[in-house]
N, C-alpha and C positions, 0 to 999 in steps of 0.2 A: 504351148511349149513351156515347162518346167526347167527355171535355172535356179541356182545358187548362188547366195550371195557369197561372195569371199573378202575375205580380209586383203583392207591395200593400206598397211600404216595405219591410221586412226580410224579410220573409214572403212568404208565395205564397198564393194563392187561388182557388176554383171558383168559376165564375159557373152558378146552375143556372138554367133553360128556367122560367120562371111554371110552364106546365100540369104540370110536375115538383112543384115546392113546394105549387102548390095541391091535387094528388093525394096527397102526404103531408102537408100539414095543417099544415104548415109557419110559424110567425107570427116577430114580428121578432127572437124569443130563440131558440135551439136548442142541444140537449145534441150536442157532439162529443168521440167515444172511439173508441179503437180496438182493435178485437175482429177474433182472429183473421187479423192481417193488415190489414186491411180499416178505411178511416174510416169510421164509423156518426154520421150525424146525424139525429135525431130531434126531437122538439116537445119543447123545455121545460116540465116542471110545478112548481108551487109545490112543495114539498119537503111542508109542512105546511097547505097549502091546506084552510079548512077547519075546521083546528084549535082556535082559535078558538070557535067557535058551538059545535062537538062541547063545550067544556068547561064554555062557557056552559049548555049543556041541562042538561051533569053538574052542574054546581051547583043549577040550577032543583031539583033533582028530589034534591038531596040526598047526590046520588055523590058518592063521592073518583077521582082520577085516582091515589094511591096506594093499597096495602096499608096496614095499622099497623103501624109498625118492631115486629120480630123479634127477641128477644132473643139474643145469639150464646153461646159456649162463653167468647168474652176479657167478656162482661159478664156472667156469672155464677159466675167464678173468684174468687177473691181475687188484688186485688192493688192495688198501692200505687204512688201519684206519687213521683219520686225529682226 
């Protein structure tokens, strides 16, 4: 399919076909990149959608979301504040 770019203010812009966006799933936010030449617009996701409730259960149930710090080689040397 064959579009036009148009002027929006400083910029230029694609106007895509509805049955386009509704077949890629398309809602009011979208990620744009360009890979290989080529603009790629895709469906926006929460980054950490989610996240949240996952750490809530971790707590329920007693988890940590870290390791216990690790001692290194600089804290078990000797050495001195100057």
């Amino acid at each position: 399919m064959k579009a036009r770019l148009v002027r929006i203010g400083n910029s230029r812009g694609v106007r895509l076909p509805k049955p386009l966006i509704e077949e890629a799933g398309l809602k009011d936010e979208v990620e744009v990149r360009v890979r290989g030449g080529a603009v790629v617009i895709s469906s926006s996701t929460a980054v950490r959608k989610g996240w949240a409730e996952a750490a809530r259960k971790l707590a329920q149930r007693g988890s940590r979301l870290l390791d216990q710090p690790a001692a290194t080689k600089f804290d078990e040397s000797n050495w001195h504040r100057r």
